[in-house]
C-alpha positions in Angstrom: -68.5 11.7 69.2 -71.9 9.4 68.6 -73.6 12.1 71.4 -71.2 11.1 74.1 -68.9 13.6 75.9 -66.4 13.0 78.2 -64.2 15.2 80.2 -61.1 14.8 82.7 -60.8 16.9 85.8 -58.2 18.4 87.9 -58.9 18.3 91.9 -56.5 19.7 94.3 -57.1 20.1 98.1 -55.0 20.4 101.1 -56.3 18.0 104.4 -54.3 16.9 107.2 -52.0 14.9 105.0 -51.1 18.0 103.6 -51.4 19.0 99.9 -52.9 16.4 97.2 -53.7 16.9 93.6 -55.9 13.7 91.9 -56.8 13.6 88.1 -60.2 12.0 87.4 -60.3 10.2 84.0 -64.1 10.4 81.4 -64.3 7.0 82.8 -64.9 7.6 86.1 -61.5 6.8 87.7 -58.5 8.7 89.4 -55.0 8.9 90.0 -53.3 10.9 92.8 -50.0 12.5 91.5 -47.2 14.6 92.1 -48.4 16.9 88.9 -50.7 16.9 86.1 -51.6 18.8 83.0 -54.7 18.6 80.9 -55.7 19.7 77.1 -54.0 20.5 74.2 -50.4 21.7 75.6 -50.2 18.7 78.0 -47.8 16.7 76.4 -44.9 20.0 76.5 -46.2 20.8 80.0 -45.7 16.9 81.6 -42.6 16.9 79.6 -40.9 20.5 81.4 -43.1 19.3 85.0 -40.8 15.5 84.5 -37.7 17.7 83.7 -37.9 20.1 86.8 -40.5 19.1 89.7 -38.7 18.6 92.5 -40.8 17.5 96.0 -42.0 20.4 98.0 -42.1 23.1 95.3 -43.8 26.1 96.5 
């Protein structure tokens, strides 16, 4: 911890590109993906999201 906290952020918008949905890492950069999941049940949640996404989900 040493007085440092860090924290990762989910952003989601819809533009003329349609929808987009970016993650933004402690560190300051981002990744534009398909799906994401943050905190403690992320690794079950990417794990079902890899399983069954399927492009234009509604």
């Amino acid at each position: 911890y040493q007085g440092h906290v860090g924290a990762s952020l989910v952003v989601g918008g819809v533009d003329l590109n349609g929808p987009q949905l970016y993650e933004v890492h402690p560190h300051g950069s981002y990744s534009r993906l398909p799906f994401t999941a943050l905190g403690s049940g992320q690794g079950a949640a990417v794990a079902l999201l890899e399983d069954r996404f399927q492009p234009n989900m509604t």
